[in-house]
C-alpha positions in Angstrom: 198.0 170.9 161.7 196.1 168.5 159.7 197.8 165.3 158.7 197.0 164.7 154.6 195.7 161.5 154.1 198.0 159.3 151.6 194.3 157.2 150.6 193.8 160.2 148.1 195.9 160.8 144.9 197.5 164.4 145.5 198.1 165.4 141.8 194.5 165.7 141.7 192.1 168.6 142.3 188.1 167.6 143.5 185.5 168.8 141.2 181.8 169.3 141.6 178.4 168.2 139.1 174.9 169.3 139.7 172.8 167.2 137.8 169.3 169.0 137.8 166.9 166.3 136.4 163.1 166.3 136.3 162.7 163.1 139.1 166.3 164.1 141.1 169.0 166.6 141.9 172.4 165.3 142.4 175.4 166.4 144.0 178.9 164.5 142.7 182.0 165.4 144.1 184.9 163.6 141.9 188.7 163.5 143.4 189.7 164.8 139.9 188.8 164.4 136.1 190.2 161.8 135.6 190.0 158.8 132.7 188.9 156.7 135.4 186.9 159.3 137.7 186.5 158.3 141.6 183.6 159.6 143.5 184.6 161.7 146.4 180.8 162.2 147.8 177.5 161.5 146.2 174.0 163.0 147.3 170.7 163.2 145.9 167.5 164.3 146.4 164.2 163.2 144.9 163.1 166.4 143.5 159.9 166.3 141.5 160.7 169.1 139.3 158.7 167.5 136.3 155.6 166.0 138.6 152.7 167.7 136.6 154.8 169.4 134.2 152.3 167.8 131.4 149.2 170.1 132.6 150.3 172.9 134.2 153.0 173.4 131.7 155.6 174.7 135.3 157.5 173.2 137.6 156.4 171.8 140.8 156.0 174.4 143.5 156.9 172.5 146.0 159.9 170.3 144.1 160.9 173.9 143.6 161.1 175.1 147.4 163.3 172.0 148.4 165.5 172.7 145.4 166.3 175.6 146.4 167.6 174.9 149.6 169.3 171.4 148.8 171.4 174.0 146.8 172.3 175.1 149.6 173.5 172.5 151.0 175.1 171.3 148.0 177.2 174.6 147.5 178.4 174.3 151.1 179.4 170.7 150.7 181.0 171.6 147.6 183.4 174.0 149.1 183.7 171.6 152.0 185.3 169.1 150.0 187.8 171.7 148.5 186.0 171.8 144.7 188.1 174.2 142.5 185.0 174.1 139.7 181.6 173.7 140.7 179.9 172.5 137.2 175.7 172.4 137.3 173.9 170.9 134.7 170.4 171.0 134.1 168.2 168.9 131.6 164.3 168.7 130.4 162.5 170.4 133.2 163.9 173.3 133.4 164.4 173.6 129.5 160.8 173.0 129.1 159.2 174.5 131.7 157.2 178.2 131.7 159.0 179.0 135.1 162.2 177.2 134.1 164.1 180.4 133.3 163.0 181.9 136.8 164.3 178.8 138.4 167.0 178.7 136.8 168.0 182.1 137.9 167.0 181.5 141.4 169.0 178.5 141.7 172.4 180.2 140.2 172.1 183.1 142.2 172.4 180.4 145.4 174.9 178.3 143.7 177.2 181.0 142.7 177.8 179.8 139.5 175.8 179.7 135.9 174.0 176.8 134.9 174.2 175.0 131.8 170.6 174.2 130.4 171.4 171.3 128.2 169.1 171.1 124.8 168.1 167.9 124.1 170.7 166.9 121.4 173.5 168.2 124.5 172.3 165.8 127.1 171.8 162.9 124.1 175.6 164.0 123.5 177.2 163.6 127.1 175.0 160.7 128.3 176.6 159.3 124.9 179.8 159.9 126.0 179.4 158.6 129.4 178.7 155.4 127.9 181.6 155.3 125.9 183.9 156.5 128.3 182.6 153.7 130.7 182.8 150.4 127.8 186.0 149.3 126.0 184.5 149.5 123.2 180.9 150.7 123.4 179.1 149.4 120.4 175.4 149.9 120.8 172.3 151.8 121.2 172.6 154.4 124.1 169.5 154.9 125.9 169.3 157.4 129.7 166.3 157.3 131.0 165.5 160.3 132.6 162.1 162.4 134.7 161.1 164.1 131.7 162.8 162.5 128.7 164.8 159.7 126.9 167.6 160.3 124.7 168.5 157.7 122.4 171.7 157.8 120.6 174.2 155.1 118.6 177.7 154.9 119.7 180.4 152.6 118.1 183.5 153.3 119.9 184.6 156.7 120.0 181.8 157.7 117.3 178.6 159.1 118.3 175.9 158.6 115.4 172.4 159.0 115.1 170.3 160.9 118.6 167.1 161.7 119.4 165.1 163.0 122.6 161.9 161.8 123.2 159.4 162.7 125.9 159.2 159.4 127.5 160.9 159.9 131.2 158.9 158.3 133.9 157.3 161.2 135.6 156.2 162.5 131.9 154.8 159.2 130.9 153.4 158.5 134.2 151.6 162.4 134.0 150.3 161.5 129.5 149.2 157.8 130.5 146.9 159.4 133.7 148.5 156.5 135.3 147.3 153.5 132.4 150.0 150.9 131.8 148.3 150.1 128.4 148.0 153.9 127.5 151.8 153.9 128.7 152.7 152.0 126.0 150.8 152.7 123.2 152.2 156.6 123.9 155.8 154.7 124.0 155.2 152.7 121.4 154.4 155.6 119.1 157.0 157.9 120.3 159.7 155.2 119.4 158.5 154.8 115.9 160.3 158.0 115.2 163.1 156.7 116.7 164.6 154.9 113.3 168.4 155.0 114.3 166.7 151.8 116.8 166.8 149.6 113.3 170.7 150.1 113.5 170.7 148.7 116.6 169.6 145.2 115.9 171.9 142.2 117.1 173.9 144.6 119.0 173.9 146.0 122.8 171.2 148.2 124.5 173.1 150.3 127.2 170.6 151.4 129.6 171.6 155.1 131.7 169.3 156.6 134.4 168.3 155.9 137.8 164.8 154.3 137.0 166.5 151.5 135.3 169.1 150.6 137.1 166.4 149.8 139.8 165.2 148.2 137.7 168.2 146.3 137.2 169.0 145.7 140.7 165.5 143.7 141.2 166.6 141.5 138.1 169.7 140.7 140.0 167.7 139.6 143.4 165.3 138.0 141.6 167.8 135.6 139.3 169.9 135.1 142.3 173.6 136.9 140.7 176.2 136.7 143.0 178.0 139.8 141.8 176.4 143.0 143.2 177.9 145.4 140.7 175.8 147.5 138.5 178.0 148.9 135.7 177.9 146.2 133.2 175.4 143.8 134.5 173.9 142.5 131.8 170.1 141.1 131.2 169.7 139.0 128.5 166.4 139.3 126.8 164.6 136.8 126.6 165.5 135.6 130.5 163.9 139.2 131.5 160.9 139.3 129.4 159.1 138.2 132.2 160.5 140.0 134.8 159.8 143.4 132.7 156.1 142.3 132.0 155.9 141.6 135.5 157.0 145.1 136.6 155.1 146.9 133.6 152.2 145.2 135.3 152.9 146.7 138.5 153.5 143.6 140.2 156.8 144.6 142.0 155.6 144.4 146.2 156.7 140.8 146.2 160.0 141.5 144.3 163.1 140.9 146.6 164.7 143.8 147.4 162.0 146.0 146.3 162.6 147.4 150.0 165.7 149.1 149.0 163.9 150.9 146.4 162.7 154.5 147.7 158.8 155.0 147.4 159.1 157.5 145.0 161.2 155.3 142.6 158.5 152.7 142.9 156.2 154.7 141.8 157.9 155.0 138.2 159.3 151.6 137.9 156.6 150.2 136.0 157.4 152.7 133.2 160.4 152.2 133.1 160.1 148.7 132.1 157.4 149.4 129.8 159.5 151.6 127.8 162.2 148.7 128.1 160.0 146.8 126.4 159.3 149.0 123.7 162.6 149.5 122.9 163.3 146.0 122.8 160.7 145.7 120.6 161.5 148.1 117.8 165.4 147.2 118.2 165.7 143.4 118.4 169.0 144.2 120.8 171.5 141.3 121.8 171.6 142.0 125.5 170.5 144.7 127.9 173.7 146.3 129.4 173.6 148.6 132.3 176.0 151.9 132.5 175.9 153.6 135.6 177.7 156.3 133.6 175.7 159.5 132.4 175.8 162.8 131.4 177.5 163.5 134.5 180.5 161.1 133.8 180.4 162.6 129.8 180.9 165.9 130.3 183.7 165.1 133.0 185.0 162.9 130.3 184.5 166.1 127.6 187.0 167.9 129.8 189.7 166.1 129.4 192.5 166.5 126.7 192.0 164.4 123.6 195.3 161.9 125.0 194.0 161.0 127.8 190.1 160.5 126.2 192.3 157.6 124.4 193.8 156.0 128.0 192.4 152.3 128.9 189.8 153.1 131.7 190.4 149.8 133.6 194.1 149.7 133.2 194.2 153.7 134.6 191.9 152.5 137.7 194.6 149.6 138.4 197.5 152.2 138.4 195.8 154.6 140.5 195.1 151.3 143.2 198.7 150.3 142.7 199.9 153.8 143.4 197.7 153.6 146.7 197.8 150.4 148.1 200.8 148.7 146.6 204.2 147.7 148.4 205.9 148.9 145.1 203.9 150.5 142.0 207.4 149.5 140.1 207.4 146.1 141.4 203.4 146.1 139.9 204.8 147.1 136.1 207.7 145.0 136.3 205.0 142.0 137.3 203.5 143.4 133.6 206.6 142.6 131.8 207.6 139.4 133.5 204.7 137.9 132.7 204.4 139.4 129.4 207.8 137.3 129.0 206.3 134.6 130.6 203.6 133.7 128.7 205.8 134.5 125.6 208.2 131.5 126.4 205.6 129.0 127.7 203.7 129.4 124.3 200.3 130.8 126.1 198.1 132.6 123.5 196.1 135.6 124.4 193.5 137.6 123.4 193.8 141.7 123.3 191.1 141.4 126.1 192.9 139.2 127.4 196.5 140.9 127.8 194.8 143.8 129.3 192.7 142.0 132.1 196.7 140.0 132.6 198.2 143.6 132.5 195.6 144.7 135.0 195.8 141.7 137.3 199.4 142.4 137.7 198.9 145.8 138.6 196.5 145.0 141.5 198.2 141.9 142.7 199.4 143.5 145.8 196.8 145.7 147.1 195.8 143.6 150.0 199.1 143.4 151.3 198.4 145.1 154.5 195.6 142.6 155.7 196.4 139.3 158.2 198.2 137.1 155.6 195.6 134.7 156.5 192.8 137.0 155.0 195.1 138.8 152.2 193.5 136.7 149.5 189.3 137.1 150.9 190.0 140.7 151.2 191.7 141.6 147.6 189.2 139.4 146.1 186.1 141.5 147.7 188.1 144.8 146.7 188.9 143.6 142.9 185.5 141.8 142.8 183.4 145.2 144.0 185.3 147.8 143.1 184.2 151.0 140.9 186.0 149.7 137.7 184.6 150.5 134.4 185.8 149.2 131.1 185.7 145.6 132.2 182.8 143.5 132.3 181.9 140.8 134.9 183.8 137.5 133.8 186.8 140.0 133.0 185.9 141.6 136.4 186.0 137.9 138.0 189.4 136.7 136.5 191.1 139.8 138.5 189.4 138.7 141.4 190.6 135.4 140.9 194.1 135.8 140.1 194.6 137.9 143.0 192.8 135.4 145.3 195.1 132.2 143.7 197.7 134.4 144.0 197.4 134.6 147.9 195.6 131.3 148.8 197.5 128.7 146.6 196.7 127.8 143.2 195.4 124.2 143.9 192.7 125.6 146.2 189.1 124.8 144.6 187.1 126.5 147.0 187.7 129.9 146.4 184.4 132.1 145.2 182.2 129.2 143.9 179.4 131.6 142.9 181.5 133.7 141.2 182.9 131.0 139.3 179.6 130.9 138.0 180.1 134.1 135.7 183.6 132.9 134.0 184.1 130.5 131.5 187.0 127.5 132.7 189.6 129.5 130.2 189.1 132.1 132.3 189.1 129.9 135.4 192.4 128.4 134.4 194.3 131.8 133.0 193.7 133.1 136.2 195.3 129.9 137.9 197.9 129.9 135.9 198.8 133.8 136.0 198.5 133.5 140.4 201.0 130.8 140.2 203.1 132.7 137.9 202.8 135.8 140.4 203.4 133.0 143.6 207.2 132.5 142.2 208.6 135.6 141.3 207.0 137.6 144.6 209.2 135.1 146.2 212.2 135.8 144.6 211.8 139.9 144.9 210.1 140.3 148.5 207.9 142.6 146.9 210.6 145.1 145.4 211.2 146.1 142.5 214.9 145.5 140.7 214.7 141.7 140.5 212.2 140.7 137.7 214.0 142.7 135.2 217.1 140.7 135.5 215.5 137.4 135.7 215.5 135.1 132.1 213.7 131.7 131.0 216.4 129.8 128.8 215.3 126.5 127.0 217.5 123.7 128.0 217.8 120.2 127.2 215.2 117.7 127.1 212.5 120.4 126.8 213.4 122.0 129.9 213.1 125.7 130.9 215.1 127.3 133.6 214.2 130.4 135.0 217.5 131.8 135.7 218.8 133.9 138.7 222.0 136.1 138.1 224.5 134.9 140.2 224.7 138.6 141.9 221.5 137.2 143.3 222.0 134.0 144.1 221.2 134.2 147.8 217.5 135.0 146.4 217.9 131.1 146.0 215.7 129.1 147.9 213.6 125.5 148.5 210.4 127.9 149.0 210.9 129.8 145.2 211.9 126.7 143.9 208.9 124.5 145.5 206.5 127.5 143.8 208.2 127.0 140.4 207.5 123.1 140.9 203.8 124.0 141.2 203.8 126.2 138.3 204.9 123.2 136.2 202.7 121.1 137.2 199.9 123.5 137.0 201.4 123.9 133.1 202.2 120.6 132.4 206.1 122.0 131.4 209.4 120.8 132.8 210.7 123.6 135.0 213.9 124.4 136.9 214.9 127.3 139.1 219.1 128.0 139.0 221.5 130.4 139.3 223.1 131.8 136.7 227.2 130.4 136.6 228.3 133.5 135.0 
């Protein structure tokens, strides 16, 4: 018999996405749909489909022949992993193409299954709701990037606007331009005139989707030096990457670090991926370049599920699921919630709404590196918090988890913990995060972990300005010099008179 694993949530069934595209074919396997959807296996293939689409008017032959048995594959991997749907989405190649519909049936007789052939206002729809599903709130110009086309489209929190496709993916610009970076963009440059919904987007966020640019992306990060290697929510600001993109719209990118990493046949389109970029920023004016790693992949996942559950906080629903998995107590994690919302309540700490969330998500994953040497619990639930596949949080809110947990673990007076990411938070942030670790330092404590204790715990003001956090005398062997020693730092940390007693009723 085989032993279930208890790293997996059970209440969840796998299910598969094949994304055709013109450059790639991807297989995702997801645990589940989910608000917060965790990858069970990801594989791709760099297809071709659209390579010379532009003259012959068909798909490539031999992009075709490897398709076909990468299905293959990707059916029998599908199954593997236990998949109870197998979803398979195809986008402007195959729509476009003469032999597309011959493909098309070729490729569902393998897979078992029908394929969806998007239209261009679909695939502007999903990759729209990927975005929004993966930003709390998305408020911005959506742009994915694809092989064979770009669809543009404005979303403003759970509103999708204006959309438009435009025949501007890599391989199809690369195939119109006969390889010219100026013909490039003069033919982007034109194309994006039509796009008016752009003037909408002045001021406000450009959230670029697609494989080309988060390359693209990824060499910004190596070349400024960020010490955060996330992709979803990186942002570029504009001016600081004007260079950089003229610099790979020149095709200038062997002495870029990390270009390595970078397959050949992404190389190839790189350069026009930054000159539409540039286009865009252009005609838009944006505030920032954001990257989303979420597509139409992640929006028609996110289309599936009920309206309720659309409405759930992304980051907070990824913290749950980690507390349910790695946690001594998930109760113990939302009583840590409360407490603190107490907490802050009596020592007079404002917050922000952003703020209450990243504190109600901190809490939830303050005890997920329980398991490691207590020597290295803090190191390793920093690198988890830090690195993990959060959306809906951005990277100074990403940080401040990071950091609270770290505090949390390895003192809150200790000034060498992640210097360079320190770089990416503001000293509010810095200090919240202090302040919340120091917080989490006393009551863990006073509960050993369990859950039962925080409820029952109360602050009363006492004279002389004092607070006591006060034990119930049903609990006063949880009385101690160490709890007490940890509430002495928290008021020095705070600048506030505190005691530790037990209750004489």
């Amino acid at each position: 018999m085989i032993a279930r694993s208890q790293g997996r949530l059970h209440d969840r069934q796998p299910v598969s996405i094949i994304d055709i595209g013109s450059n790639s074919i991807r297989l995702v396997i997801y645990e589940g749909v989910a608000r917060s959807p965790t990858v069970l296996f990801n594989e791709k293939m760099l297809a071709g489909l659209g390579r010379g689409i532009v003259t012959t008017g068909k798909l490539d032959p031999e992009g075709v022949a490897r398709s076909m048995e990468e299905f293959r594959r990707f059916r029998a991997l599908s199954d593997q992993a236990g998949a109870q749907r197998l979803y398979v989405l195809a986008t402007a190649a195959a729509r476009e193409a003469e032999n597309g519909p011959d493909f098309i049936h070729r490729a569902e007789e393998i897979l078992g299954t029908e394929i969806r052939v998007l239209t261009g206002r679909e695939e502007a729809y999903y990759s729209a709701l990927g975005v929004i599903s993966g930003f709390h709130p998305a408020d911005g110009i959506a742009g994915d990037l694809g092989g064979g086309s770009l669809e543009l489209v404005d979303v403003r929190g759970e509103a999708i606007g204006d959309g438009i496709t435009l025949p501007l993916g890599g391989l199809r610009l690369q195939d119109m331009s006969k390889g010219s970076a100026t013909a490039a963009a003069r033919i982007a440059r034109g194309e994006l005139a039509r796009a008016t919904l752009l003037e909408a987007g002045a001021g406000r966020p450009f959230y670029a989707v697609g494989g080309t640019w988060r390359n693209l992306a990824r060499l910004h990060m190596n070349t400024v030096g960020y010490p955060l290697a996330v992709m979803h929510h990186y942002e570029m600001e504009v001016d600081q990457s004007a260079e950089f993109l003229r610099q790979v719209a020149r095709g200038e990118i062997d002495k870029l670090q990390g270009i390595e990493a970078v397959s050949k046949a992404r190389r190839a389109l790189l350069s026009y991926g930054a000159i539409v970029l540039q286009e865009i920023v252009a005609a838009m004016r944006p505030s920032k370049i954001v990257v989303s790693v979420l597509g139409v992949r992640e929006g028609f996942l996110y289309s599936l599920l009920p309206l309720e559950e659309r409405r759930a906080d992304p980051l907070i629903s990824a913290s749950e699921e980690l507390a349910r998995l790695r946690a001594r107590s998930a109760t113990h994690a939302h009583e840590l919630v409360e407490w603190t919302t107490r907490t802050f309540a009596m020592f007079g700490i404002d917050e922000t709404e952003e703020e209450r969330r990243l504190r109600h998500s901190a809490c939830l994953l303050a005890d997920i590196g329980w398991r490691a040497h207590p020597e290295y619990r803090g190191t390793q639930s920093l690198n988890i918090i830090a690195h993990a596949s959060f959306i809906g949080v951005d990277h100074p809110g990403r940080v401040f988890l990071a950091l609270a947990t770290a505090y949390r673990h390895e003192g809150v007076f200790n000034d060498v913990i992640a210097p360079s990411l320190k770089r990416l938070v503001s000293e509010r942030y810095v200090e919240r995060a202090r302040v919340l670790g120091a917080m989490m330092r006393v009551v863990y404590l006073l509960t050993a972990s369990m859950p039962g204790v925080m409820p029952r715990l109360r602050w009363e003001k006492r004279p002389g300005g004092v607070l006591a956090l006060v034990i119930p005398s049903a609990l006063s062997g949880l009385f101690g010099e160490r709890p007490a020693g940890r509430l002495a730092q928290l008021a020095k940390l705070t600048g506030r008179k505190l005691e530790l007693v037990v209750s004489s009723g």
